[in-house]
C-alpha positions in Angstrom: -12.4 -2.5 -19.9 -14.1 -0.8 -17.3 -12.6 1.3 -14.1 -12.1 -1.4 -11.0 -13.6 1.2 -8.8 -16.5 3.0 -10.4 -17.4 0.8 -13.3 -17.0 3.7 -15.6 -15.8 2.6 -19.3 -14.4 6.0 -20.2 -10.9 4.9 -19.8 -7.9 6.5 -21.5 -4.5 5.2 -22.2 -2.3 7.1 -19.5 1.4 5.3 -20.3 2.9 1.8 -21.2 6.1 0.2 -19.7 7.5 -2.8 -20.0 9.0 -5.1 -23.5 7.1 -3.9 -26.3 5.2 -1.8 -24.6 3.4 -5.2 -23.3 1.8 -3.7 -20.3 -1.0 -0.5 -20.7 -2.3 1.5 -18.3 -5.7 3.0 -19.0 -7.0 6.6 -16.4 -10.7 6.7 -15.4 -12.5 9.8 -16.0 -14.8 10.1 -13.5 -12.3 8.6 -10.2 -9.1 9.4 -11.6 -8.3 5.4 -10.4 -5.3 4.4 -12.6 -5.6 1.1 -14.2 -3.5 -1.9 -15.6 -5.0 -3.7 -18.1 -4.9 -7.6 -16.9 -6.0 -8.9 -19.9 -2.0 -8.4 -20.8 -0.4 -8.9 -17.1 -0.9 -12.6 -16.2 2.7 -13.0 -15.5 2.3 -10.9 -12.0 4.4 -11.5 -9.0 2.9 -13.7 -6.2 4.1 -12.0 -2.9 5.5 -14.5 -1.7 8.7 -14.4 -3.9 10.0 -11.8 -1.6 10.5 -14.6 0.9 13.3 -15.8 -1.3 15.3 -12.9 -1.0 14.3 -11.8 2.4 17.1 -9.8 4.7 15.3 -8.9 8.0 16.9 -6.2 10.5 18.8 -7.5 13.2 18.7 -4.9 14.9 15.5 -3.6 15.1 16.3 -0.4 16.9 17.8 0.4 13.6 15.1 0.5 11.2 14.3 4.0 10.9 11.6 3.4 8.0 9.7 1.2 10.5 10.3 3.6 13.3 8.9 7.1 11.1 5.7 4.5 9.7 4.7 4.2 13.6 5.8 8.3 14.9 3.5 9.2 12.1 0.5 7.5 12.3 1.0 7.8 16.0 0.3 11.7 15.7 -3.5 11.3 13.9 -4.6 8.4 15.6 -6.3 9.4 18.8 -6.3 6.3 20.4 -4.4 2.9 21.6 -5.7 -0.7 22.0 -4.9 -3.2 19.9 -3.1 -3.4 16.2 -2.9 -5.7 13.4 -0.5 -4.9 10.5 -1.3 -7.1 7.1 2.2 -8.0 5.3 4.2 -7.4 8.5 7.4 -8.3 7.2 10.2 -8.5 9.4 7.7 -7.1 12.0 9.8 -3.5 12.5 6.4 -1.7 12.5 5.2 -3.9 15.2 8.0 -3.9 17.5 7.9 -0.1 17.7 4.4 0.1 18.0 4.6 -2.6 20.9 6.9 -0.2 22.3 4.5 2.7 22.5 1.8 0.3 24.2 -0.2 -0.8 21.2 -1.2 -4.7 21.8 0.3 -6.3 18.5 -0.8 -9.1 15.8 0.2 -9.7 12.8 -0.6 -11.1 9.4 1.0 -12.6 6.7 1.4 -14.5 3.3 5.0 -16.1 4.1 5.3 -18.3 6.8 9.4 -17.2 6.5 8.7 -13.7 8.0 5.9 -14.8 10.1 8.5 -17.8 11.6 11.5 -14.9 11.8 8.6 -12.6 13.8 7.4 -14.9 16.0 10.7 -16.1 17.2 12.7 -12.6 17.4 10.1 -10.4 18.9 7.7 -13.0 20.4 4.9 -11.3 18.4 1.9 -13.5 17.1 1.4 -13.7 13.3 -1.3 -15.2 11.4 -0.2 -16.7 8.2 -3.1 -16.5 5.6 -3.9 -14.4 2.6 -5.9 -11.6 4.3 -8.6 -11.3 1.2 -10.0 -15.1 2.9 -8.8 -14.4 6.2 -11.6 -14.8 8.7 -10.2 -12.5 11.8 -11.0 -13.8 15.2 -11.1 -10.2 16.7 -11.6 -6.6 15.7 -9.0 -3.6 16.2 -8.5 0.1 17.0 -5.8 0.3 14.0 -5.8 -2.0 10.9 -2.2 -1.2 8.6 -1.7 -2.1 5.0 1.2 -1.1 3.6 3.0 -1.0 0.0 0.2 -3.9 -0.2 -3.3 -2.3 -1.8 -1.4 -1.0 -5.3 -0.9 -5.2 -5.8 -4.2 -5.9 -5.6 -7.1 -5.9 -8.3 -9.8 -5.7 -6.5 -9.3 -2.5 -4.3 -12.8 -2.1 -2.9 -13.0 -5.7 -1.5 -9.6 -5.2 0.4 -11.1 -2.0 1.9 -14.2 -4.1 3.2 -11.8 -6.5 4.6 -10.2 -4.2 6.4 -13.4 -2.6 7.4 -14.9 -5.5 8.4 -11.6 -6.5 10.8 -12.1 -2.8 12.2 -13.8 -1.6 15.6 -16.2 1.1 14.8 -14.9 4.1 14.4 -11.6 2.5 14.0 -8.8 3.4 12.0 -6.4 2.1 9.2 -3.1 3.3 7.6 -1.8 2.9 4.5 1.2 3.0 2.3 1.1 3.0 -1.7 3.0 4.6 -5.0 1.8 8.3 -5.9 0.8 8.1 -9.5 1.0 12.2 -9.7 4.1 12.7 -8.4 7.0 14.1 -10.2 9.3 10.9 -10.5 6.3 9.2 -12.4 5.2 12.4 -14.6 9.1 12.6 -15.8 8.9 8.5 -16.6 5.8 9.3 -18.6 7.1 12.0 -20.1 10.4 10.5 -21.1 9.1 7.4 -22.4 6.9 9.2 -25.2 10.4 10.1 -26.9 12.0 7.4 -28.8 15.6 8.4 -27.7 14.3 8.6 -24.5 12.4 5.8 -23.8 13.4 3.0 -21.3 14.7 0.1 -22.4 13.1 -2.7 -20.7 14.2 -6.9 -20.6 11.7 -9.2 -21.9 12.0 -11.1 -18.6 10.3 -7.4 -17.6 6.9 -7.8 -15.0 4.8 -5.6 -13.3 3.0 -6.4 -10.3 0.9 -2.7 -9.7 -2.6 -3.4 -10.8 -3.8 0.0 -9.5 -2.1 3.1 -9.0 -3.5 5.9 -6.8 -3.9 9.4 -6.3 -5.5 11.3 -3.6 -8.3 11.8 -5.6 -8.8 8.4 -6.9 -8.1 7.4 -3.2 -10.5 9.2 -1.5 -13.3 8.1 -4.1 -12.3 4.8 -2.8 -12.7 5.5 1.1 -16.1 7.3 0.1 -17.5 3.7 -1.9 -16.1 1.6 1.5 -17.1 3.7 4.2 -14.2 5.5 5.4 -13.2 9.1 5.8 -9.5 10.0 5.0 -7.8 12.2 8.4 -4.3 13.0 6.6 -2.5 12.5 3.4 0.8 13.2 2.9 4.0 11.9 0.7 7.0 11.0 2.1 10.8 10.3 1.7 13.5 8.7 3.7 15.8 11.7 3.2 14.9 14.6 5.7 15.1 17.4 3.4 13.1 15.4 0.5 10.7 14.6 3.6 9.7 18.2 4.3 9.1 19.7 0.9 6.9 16.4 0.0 5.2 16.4 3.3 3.7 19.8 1.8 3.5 19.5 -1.7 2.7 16.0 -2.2 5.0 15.6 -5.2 6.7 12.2 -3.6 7.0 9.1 -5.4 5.5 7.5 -2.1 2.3 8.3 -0.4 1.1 7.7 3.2 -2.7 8.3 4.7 -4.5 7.3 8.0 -8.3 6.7 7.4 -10.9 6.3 9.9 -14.0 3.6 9.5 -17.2 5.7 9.6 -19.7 4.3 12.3 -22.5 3.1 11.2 
């Protein structure tokens, strides 16, 4: 097995979860990248289940996680124009960037949430898988979020994204922290017996790679992209603050810009 970054075969087992310890995780040495072995994992989630179960906002005023995604990246990107966000769910982060005069698009694998979108906001949505999807037009601000730790290949995602980018453009993201504190305590728990998680056989996971600034930042470096902030986050103010400045979150957040070439 080889690192889906770098290509470097010094992998080591980092932790296991699931029935029977079925599903491994393997750390690279050289980019830090974290790993899930898919030799073992061919029972991962399609996206689209999430349709099934789908519960959009009402009220859109009211979604204060859609609301903090847009004040945020709103304070490093220097500029306005237009925006696509890939996997825009019930479109929250699109109706409040509307709202501070970005021109909005967006994309996504359900037609359910694209349908709900296009009739509650009168916002356009693309329905496609964006790894194939051929984009029509290029954008100040590209967003991918809680999308990138799903996918195997991470590097061709970037040069999607790159490639549906205006030069000098800029994309934001949202993923799981590997090295924060909620993960080193599962790690560390689940190496004593008494300890350990009990997990169903029905158990799945669907994070193929799990990221740390480090291993992040190796990525932006092999797809062209320079990182302008990193931070973790949390929904709870006080939470918010500390990780905001020690990065210890179970959550991380970054806004990159596309290096002109």
């Amino acid at each position: 097995m080889k690192c889906r970054i770098c290509g470097n075969d010094q992998l080591n087992l980092f932790y296991v979860e699931g029935y029977n310890d079925k599903f491994k995780y393997y750390k690279c040495s050289q980019c830090r990248l974290v790993n899930l072995d898919l030799d073992y994992a061919s029972n991962l989630e399609n996206q689209k289940q999430f349709a099934d179960n789908f519960k959009p906002h009402r009220n859109h005023e009211n979604d204060r996680g859609s609301y903090n995604t847009v004040e945020f990246f709103s304070k490093y990107v220097p500029v306005s124009g237009n925006y696509m966000d890939i996997g825009c769910g019930d479109g929250g982060v699109l109706y409040f960037a509307r709202k501070k005069g970005w021109d909005v698009k967006g994309l996504e694998l359900s037609p359910v949430f694209a349908d709900f979108v296009k009739e509650a906001l009168n916002i356009d949505v693309d329905v496609a898988d964006f790894l194939t999807y051929n984009s029509q037009n290029t954008y100040n601000l590209v967003s991918l979020r809680h999308v990138l730790e799903h996918l195997p290949d991470s590097i061709l995602a970037l040069t999607k994204i790159s490639g549906m980018l205006k030069d000098g453009g800029y994309a934001y993201f949202e993923f799981p922290n590997i090295n924060s504190l909620t993960h080193w305590f599962h790690r560390i728990r689940n190496r004593i017996p008494p300890l350990k998680r009990k997990y169903d056989p029905s158990f799945a996971t669907s994070h193929c790679n799990m990221f740390s600034r480090k291993s992040f930042e190796y990525l932006l470096q092999k797809t062209g992209f320079r990182l302008v902030r990193w931070e973790t986050y949390s929904s709870k103010p006080v939470s918010n603050f500390i990780y905001n400045h020690l990065h210890i979150g179970t959550k991380a957040r970054a806004v990159v810009q596309k290096i002109a070439r």
